[in-house]
C-alpha positions as CSV (number, residue, x, y, z in Angstrom):
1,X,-0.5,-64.4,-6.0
2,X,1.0,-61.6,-7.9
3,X,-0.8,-60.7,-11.2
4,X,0.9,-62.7,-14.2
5,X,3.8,-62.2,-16.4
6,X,3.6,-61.9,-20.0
7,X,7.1,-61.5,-22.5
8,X,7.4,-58.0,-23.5
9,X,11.4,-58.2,-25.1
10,X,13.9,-60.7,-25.5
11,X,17.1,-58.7,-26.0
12,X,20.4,-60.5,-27.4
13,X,23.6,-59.2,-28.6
14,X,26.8,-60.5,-28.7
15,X,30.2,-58.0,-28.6
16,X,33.1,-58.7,-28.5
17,X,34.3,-56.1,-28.0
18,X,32.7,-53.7,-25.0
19,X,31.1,-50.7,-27.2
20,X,31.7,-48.8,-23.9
21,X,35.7,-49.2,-24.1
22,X,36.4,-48.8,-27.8
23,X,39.5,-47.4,-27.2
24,X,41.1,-47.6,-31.0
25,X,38.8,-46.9,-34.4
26,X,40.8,-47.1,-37.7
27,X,40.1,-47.0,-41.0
28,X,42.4,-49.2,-43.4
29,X,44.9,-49.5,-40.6
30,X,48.6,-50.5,-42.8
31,X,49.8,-54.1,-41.3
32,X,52.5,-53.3,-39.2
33,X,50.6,-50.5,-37.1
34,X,50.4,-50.6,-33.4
35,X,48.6,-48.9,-30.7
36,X,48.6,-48.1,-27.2
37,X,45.4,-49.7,-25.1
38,X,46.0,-49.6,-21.5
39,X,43.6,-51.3,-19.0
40,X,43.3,-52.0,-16.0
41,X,42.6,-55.8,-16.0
42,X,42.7,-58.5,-18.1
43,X,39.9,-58.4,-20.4
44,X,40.2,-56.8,-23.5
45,X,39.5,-57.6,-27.4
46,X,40.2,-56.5,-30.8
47,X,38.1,-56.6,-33.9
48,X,39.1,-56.5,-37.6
49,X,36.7,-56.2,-40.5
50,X,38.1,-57.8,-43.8
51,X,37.6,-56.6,-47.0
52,X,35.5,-58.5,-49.5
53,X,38.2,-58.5,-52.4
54,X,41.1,-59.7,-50.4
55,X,42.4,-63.3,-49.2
56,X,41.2,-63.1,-46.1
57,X,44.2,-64.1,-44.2
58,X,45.5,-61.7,-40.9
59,X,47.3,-61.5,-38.0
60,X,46.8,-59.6,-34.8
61,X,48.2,-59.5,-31.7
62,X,48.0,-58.4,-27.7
63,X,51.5,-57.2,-26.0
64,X,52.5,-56.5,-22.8
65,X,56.1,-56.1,-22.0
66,X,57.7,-59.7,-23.3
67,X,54.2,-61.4,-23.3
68,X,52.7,-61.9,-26.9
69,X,49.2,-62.9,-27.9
70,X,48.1,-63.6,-30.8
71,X,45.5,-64.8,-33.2
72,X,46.0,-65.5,-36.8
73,X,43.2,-66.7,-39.9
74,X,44.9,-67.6,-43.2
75,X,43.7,-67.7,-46.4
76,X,42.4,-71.3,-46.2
77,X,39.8,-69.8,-43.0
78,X,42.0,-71.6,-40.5
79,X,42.5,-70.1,-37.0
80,X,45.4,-70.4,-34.8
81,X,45.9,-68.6,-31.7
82,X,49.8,-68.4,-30.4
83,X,51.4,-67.8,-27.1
84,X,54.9,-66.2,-26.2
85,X,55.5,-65.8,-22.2
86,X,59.2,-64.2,-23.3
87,X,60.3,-66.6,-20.3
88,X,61.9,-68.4,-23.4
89,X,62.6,-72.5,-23.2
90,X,60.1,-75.3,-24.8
91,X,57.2,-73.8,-22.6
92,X,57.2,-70.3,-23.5
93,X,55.6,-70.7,-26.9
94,X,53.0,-72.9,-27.5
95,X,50.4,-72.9,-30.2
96,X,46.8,-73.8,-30.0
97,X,44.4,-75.0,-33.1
98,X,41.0,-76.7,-32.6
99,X,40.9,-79.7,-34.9
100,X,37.0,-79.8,-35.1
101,X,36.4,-76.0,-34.7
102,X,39.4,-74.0,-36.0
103,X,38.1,-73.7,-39.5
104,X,35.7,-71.4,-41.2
105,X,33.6,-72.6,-43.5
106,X,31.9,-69.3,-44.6
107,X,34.3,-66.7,-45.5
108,X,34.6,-64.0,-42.1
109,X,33.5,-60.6,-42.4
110,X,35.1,-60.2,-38.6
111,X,38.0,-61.6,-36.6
112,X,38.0,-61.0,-33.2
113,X,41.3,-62.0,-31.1
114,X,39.7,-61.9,-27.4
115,X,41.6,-61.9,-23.9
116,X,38.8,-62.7,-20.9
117,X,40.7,-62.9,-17.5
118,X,42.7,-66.4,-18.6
119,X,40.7,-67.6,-21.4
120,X,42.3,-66.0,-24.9
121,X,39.8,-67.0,-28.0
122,X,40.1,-66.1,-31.4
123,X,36.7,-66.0,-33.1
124,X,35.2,-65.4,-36.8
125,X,32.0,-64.1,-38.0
126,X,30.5,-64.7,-41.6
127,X,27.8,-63.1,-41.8
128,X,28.3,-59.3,-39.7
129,X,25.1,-59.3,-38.2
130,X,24.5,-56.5,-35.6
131,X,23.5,-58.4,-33.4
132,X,26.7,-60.4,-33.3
133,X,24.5,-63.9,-33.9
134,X,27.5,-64.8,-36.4
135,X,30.1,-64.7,-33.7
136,X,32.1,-68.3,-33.8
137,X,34.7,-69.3,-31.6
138,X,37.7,-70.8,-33.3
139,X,40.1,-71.5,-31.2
140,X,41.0,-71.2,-27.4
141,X,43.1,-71.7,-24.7
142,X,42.9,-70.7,-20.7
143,X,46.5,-69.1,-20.0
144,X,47.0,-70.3,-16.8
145,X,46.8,-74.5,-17.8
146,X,49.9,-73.7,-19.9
147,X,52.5,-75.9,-18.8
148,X,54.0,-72.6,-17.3
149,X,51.2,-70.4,-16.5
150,X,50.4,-66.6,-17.3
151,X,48.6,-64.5,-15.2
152,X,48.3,-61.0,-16.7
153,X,46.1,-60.1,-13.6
154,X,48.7,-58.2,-11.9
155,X,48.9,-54.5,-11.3
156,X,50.5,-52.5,-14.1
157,X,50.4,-55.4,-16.5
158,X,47.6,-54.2,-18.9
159,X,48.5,-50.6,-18.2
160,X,51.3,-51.0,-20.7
161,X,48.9,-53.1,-23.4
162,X,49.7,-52.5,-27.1
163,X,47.6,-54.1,-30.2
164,X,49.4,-54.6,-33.3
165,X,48.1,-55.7,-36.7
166,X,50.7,-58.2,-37.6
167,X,49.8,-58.9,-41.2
168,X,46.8,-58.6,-43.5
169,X,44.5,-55.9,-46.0
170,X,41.7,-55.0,-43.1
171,X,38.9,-51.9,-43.6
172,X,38.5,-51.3,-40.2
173,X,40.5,-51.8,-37.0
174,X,39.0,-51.6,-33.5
175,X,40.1,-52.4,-30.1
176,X,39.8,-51.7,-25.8
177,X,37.4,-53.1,-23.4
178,X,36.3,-56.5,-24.1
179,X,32.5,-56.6,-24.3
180,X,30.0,-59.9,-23.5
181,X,28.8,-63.3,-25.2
182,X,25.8,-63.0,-23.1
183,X,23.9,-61.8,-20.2
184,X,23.4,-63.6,-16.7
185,X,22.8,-62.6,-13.4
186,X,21.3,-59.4,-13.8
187,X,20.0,-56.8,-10.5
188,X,18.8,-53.6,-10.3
189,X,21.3,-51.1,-9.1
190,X,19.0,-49.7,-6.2
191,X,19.3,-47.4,-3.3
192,X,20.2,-48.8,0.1
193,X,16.9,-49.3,1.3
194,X,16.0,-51.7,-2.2
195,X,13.9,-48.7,-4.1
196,X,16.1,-49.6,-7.7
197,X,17.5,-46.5,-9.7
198,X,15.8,-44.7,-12.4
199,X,17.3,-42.9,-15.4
200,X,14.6,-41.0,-16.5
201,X,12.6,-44.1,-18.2
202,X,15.5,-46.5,-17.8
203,X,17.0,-48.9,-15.2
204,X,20.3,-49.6,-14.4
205,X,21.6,-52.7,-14.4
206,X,24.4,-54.7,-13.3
207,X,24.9,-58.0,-15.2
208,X,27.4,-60.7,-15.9
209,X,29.2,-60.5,-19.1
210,X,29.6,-63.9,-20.3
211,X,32.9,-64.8,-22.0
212,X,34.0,-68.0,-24.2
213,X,33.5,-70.1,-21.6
214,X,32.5,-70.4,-17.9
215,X,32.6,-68.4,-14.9
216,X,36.1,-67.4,-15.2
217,X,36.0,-65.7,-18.6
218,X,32.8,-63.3,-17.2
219,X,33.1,-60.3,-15.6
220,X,30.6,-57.6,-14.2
221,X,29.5,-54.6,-16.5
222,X,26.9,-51.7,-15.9
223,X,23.7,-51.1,-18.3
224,X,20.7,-48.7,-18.8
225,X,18.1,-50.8,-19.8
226,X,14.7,-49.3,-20.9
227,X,11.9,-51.6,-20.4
228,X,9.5,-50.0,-22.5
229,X,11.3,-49.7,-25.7
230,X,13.3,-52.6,-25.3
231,X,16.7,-51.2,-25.5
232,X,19.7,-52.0,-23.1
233,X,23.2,-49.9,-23.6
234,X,26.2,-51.1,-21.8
235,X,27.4,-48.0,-20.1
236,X,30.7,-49.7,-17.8
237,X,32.5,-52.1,-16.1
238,X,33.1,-53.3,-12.8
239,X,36.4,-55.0,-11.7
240,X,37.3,-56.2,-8.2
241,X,40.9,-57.0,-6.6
242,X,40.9,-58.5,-2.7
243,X,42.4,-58.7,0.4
244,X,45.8,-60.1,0.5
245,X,45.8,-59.8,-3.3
246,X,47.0,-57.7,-5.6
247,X,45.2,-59.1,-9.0
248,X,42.4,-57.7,-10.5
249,X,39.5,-59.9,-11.0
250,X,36.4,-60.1,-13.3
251,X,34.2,-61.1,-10.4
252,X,30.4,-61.2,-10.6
253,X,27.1,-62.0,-9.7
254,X,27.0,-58.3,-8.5
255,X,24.9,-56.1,-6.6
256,X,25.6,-52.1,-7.1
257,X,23.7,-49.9,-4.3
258,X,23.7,-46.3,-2.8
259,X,25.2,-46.4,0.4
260,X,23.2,-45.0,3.5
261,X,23.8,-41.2,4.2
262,X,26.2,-40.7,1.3
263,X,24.8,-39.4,-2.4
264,X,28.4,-40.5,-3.8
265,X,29.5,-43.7,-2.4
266,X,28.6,-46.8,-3.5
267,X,28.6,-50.2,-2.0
268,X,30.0,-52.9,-4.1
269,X,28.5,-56.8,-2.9
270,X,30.1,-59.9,-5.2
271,X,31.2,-63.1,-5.6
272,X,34.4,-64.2,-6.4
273,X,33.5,-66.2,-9.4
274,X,36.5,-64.9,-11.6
275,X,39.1,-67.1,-10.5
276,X,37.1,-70.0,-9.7
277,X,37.7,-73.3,-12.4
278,X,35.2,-76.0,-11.4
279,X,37.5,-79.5,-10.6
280,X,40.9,-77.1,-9.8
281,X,42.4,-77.8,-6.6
282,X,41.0,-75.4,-3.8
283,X,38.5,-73.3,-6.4
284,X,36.0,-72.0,-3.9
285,X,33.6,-68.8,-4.0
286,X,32.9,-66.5,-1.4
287,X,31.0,-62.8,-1.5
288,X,33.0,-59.8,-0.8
289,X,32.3,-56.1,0.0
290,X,33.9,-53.2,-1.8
291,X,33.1,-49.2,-1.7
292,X,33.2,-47.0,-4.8
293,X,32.9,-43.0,-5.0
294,X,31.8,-41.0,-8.0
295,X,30.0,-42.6,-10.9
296,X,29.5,-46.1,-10.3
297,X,27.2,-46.6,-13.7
298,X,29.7,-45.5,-16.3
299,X,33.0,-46.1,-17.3
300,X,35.8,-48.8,-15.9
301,X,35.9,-49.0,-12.3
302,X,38.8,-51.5,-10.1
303,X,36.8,-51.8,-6.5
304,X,39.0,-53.1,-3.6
305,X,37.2,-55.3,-1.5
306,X,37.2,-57.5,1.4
307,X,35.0,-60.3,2.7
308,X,31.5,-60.3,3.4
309,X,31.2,-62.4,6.1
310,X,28.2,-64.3,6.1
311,X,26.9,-66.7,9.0
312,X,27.2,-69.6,7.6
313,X,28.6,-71.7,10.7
314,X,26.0,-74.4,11.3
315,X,24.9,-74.8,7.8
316,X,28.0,-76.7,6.7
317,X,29.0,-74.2,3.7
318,X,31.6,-74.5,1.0
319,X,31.2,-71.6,-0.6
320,X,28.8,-68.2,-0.6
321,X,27.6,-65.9,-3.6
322,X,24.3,-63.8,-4.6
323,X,24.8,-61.3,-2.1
324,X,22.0,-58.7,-2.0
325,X,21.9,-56.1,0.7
326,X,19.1,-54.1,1.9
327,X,19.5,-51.2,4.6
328,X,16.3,-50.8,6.9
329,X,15.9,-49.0,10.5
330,X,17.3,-51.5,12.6
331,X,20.0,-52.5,10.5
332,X,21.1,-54.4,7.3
333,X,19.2,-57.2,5.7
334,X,21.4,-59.6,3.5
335,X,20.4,-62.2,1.2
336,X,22.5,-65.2,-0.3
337,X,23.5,-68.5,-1.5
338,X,25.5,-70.9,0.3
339,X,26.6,-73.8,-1.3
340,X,27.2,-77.8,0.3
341,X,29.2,-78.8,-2.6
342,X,29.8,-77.9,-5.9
343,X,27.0,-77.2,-7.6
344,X,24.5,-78.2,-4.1
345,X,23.3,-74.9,-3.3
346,X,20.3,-73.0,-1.1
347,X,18.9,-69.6,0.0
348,X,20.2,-68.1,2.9
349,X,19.0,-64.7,4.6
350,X,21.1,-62.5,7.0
351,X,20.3,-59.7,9.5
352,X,22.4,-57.4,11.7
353,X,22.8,-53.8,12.8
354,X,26.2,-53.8,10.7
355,X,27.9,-55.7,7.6
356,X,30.1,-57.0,10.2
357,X,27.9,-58.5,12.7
358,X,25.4,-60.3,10.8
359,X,23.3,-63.3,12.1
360,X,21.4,-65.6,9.9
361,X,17.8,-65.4,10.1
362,X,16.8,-68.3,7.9
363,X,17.7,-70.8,5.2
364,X,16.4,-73.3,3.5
365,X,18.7,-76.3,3.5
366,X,15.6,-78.3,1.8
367,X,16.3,-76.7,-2.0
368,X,19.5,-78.5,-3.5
369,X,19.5,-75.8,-7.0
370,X,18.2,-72.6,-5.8
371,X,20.0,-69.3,-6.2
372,X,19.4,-65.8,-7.6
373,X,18.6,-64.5,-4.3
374,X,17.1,-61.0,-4.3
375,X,15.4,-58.9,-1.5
376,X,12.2,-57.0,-2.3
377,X,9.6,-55.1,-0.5
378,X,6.0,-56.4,-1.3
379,X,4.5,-54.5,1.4
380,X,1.3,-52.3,0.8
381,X,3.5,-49.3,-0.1
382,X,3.8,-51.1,-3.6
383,X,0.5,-51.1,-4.4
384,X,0.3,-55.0,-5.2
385,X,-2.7,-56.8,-5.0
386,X,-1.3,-59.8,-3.2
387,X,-4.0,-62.1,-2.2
388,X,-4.4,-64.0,0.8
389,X,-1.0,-66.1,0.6
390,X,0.6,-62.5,0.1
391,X,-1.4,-59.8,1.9
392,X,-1.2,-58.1,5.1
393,X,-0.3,-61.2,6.8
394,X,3.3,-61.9,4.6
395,X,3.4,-57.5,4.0
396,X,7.2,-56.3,3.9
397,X,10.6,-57.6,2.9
398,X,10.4,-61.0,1.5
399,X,13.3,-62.8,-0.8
400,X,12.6,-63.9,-4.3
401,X,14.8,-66.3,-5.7
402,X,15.3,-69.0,-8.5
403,X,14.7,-72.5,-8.6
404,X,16.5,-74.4,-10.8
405,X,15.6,-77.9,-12.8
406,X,17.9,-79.8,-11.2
407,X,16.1,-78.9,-7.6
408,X,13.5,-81.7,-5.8
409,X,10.7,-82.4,-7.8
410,X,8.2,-79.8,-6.4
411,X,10.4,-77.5,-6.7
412,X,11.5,-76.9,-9.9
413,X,11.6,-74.5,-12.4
414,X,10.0,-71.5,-10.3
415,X,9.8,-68.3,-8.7
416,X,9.3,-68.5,-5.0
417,X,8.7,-66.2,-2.8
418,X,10.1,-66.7,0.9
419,X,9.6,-65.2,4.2
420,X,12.1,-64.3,7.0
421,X,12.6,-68.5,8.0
422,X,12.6,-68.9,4.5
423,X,8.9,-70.0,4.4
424,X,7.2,-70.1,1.3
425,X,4.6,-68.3,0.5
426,X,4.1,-67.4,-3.0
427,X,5.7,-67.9,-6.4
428,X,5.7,-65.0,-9.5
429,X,3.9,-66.3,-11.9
430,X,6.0,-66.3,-14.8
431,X,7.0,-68.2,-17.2
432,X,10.7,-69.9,-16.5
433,X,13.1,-70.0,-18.8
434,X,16.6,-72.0,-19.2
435,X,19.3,-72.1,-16.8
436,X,18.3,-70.4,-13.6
437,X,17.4,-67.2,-14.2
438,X,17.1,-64.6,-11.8
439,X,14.4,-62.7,-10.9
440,X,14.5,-58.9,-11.0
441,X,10.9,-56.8,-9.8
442,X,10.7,-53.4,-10.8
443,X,7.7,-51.3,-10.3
444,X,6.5,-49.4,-13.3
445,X,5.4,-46.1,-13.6
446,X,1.7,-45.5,-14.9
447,X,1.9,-45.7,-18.9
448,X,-0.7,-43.9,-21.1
449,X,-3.5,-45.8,-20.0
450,X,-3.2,-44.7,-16.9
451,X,-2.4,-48.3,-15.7
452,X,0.6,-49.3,-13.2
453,X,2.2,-52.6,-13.3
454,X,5.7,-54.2,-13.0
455,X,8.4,-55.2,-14.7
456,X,10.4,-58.9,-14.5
457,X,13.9,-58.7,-16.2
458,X,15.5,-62.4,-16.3
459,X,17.7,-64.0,-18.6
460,X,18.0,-67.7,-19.9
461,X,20.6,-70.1,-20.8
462,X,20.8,-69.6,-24.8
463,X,24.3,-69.9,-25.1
464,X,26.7,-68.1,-28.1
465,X,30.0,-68.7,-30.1
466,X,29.0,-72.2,-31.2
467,X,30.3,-75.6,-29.4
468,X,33.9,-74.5,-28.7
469,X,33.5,-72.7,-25.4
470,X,31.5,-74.7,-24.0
471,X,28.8,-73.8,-20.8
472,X,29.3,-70.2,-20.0
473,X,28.2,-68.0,-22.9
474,X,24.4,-67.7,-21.9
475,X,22.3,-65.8,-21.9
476,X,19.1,-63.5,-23.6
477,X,18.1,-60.5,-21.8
478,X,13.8,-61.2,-21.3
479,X,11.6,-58.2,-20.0
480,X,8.0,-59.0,-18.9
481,X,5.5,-57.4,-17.4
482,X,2.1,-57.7,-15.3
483,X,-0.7,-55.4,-14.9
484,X,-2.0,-53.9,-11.5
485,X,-5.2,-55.9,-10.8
486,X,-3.8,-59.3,-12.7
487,X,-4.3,-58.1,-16.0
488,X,-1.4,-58.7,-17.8
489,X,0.3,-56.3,-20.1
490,X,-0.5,-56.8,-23.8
């Protein structure tokens, strides 16, 4: 087996607003102000701090064109959020209070009004902790279950947003990008033959950006994370619009490579999670290809893409996502979920000389909860010592993936390790956390000691923002990491 996993970091923070995208920073803003924040999709936030001596109450508020969003606290710590379509009539205007949530017990420090795709939130925070534990979700509402729908996804829309600070005393006003309730999903960005990026000592990272609630209020953003200190910086975000659609899209569960034989293009593999509602009417996800030129790590990127088609013909798929592409000599290698049903769901591993004339190689129809599908070379190039199950015998590309706790008994709650056929032959050992979290192996350079070993970034299901958004806001960043020769790292 590979040597074992100890935790080095467990890395949380919650932002609402994306550090990377602060777009407005004002001091003691006068109520009635408004700014200018253009974006290119749907996902942006605005953060207020109050000051201790006044009465708390405030009012801000999204615009685009006739549309109005907006988020209110009054002086009793109630939240409302309100809704103007400007299609005027009974159903444009509605507002929305949660009965059991809405109120704050604890006088906020923060007020946050938070637009995520369709879901708009307006959340409080008592106690201004850095690392945004304090984060509450108020109130909540997903725009497109209005009785007449909004959908702010289409091009131009946010490219004319505007914040205003309707009412209220407040130090500080801030406001752009919207940021992440928690982390999920996470993949090296890598060249195309697998070997992940380096930034000097740090990694980047793609991730999911959880929002107040489930996969439709996520969306992908870019991170440096350094494994030996225990530090992560969000550095961008990654938007996605598709074929025959002009709307832009938070999609996720993201691979970021190099392409082959180009030093600035990028290839762009997802899943179309950011439309998808679990229960609506025709809600399906698929993995889609998209290309990128220039710098694919920082800043807001929108990435056209177009499906990944995946052979999925005799395994009686619903659905596809977890794309992760490797380039060899004789073509790509491409490994991925497919899904039965909603949520039945196994690995899957493609091969072909191009994107577009892949051929599956092997699944594994006997794993009901397995996904996080990730391509790695254990060959002896890495330097493992991988025993007898691993060794010369299994050498080479192999596809790690996650198995969940709602899989069949004996396979639960696990690392394995899979050949081509999808074979088992090995499992990291490491400990699992909640949710199913992904596994990420990096190599790691020689420290001080003169020792080599490896690094497993994961995440779990710790969720954020209290009971109100429900399953969706996980997770903590973990970082662990083995020794060469199964010593693990101290």
């Amino acid at each position: 087996m590979l040597p074992p996993f100890e935790s080095v970091h467990r890395l949380r923070t919650v932002e609402p607003l994306g550090p990377h995208g602060v777009q407005v920073d004002e001091v003691s803003p006068r109520s009635g102000a408004r700014w200018a924040v253009p974006l290119p999709a749907p996902y942006a936030a605005v953060v207020v701090d109050l000051p201790p001596d006044g009465d708390g109450a405030v009012g801000i508020e999204l615009r685009s064109g006739p549309v109005r969003l907006s988020g209110t606290l009054d002086a009793a710590g109630r939240t409302a959020l309100a809704v103007a379509t400007g299609r005027g009539g009974a159903d444009g205007a509605s507002t929305h209070r949660s009965r059991r949530h809405g109120r704050a017990r604890e006088r906020p420090r923060r007020v946050a009004l938070t637009l995520t795709g369709a879901v708009l939130a307006c959340s409080t925070d008592a106690t201004g902790a850095d690392d945004g534990s304090g984060w509450r979700v108020r109130a909540r509402v997903d725009l497109q279950a209005l009785p007449r729908p909004l959908d702010l996804g289409h091009p131009g829309t946010c490219a004319g947003l505007e914040v205003h600070l309707v009412a209220g005393t407040v130090e500080r006003l801030r406001a752009g990008a919207a940021g992440h309730w928690g982390l999920r999903d996470v993949r090296a960005v890598t060249q195309a033959d697998g070997t992940p990026l380096r930034d000097g000592r740090r990694v980047p990272l793609t991730a999911t950006c959880a929002g107040p609630g489930f996969a439709d209020a996520a969306h992908c953003g870019t991170f440096l994370l350094d494994p030996v200190a225990g530090s992560l910086v969000r550095t961008g975000s990654l938007f996605t619009t598709r074929a025959g659609d002009d709307r832009v899209h938070g999609d996720h569960a993201t691979h970021l490579l190099r392409a082959p034989d180009d030093a600035d293009a990028w290839l762009v593999a997802t899943s179309t999670w950011g439309g998808f509602v679990a229960g609506r009417s025709g809600a399906r996800v698929d993995a889609t290809l998209g290309h990128l030129r220039g710098d694919a790590l920082h800043g807001t990127h929108v990435v056209p893409t177009t499906a990944l088609r995946l052979p999925v013909d005799d395994l009686a798929s619903v659905g596809t996502w977890d794309p992760h592409l490797v380039r060899r000599d004789a073509g790509w290698e491409v490994g991925f979920v497919s899904a039965r049903r909603y949520f039945d769901f196994h690995p899957a591993w493609a091969t072909g000389p191009t994107l577009d004339a892949l051929v599956l190689r092997g699944a594994d129809r006997s794993r009901t909860a397995t996904e996080g599908t990730t391509l790695v070379d254990l060959g002896p190039d890495l330097g493992l010592d991988l025993g007898p199950d691993l060794g010369a015998a299994h050498g080479g590309l192999r596809l790690l993936a996650s198995d969940g706790r709602d899989g069949p008994r004996e396979r639960r709650a696990r690392f394995p390790v899979l050949d081509e056929q999808l074979h088992e032959v090995g499992a990291l050992d490491a400990a699992y956390a909640s949710n199913i979290p992904w596994p990420t192996l990096l190599p790691a350079r020689a420290d001080r000691d003169g020792h080599d070993g490896w690094w497993l970034v994961t995440f779990d299901g710790t969720p954020s923002g209290g009971r109100l958004p429900g399953y969706g806001t996980h997770g903590d960043l973990l970082v662990l990491r083995a020794r060469a020769g199964g010593r693990a790292a101290p």
